[in-house]
Phi, psi and omega in degrees: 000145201261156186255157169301119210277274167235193178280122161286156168350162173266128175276172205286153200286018161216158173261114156326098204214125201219162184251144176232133199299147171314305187316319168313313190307162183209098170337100179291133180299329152290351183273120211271046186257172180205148186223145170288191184277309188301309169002295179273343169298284164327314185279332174296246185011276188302347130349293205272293156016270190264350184059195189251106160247035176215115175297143156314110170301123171239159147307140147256000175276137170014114237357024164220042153340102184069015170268134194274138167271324183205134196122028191285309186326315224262329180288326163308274227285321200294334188295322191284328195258053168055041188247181202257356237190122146223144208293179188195130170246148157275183175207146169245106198213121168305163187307321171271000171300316205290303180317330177296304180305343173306275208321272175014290209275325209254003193256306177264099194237347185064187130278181178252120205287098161313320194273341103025270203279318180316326163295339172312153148270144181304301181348291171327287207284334167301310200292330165275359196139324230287172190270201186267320180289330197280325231241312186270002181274349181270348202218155199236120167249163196348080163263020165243031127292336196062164186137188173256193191298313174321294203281353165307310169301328180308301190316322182266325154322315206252029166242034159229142164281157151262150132270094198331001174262313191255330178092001171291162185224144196218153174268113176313150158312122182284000000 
């Protein structure tokens, strides 16, 4: 593990951001992130939505050029749908600044305020990812409707089909 030299740089008073062809990048080899199949199904979806409106973090210091800090998934998914190109802002960071900055981004994430999200329609919140389960053990979803728990998850679960070839999930024709 490489050690910390000094304090990195001050970051630049604005942010900075250019597309850089994909072929260039160079994956960090340390990054401990791992994404499922649905995941990566969510992030393709939103990808194709929204296009990348949050950039890949890269190095620019001295032998760790174009190595990505933050953004590897979102680089997967941009390699699989072919694209040529993806935006990037830099950073100039010795090798233990960059592996911190690694975490950071994948680590300090904040949570979800539920009572908040209880205002969403379920729908909403299936159609970004969140799971069913996740989603009926935080927010009573028709609980004055009454059942157990069970059959609410059943209830949410069953308002997206999955396709069993891609694993996408869509809200059926009323």
């Amino acid at each position: 593990m490489a050690k910390k030299n000094a304090a990195p740089p001050a970051p630049p008073a604005s942010l900075v951001v250019y597309e850089v062809p994909v072929a260039s990048l160079r994956p960090a080899e340390y990054n401990p992130r791992l994404m499922t199949e649905k995941e990566a199904n969510d992030l393709r979806a939103s990808l194709r939505e929204f296009g990348f409106v949050e950039p890949l973090v890269i190095n620019t210091f001295p032998g760790r050029e174009n190595v990505v800090i933050g953004g590897h998934q979102r680089l997967r998914i941009a390699i699989e749908m072919g694209m040529a190109s993806v935006p990037c802002t830099p950073q100039r960071l010795d090798e233990a600044h960059e592996r911190e900055l690694n975490l950071r981004l994948n680590k300090n994430l904040g949570s979800w305020d539920w009572d908040l999200l209880a205002s969403f329609d379920p729908h909403e919140l299936l159609a970004v990812g969140f799971d069913p389960r996740e989603m009926s053990f935080h927010l009573d979803l028709d609980a004055s409707a009454g059942g157990d728990e069970q059959s609410r998850l059943d209830k949410v679960s069953s308002m997206f089909i999955t396709c069993p070839s891609c694993g996408h999930e869509f809200k059926p024709a009323s």
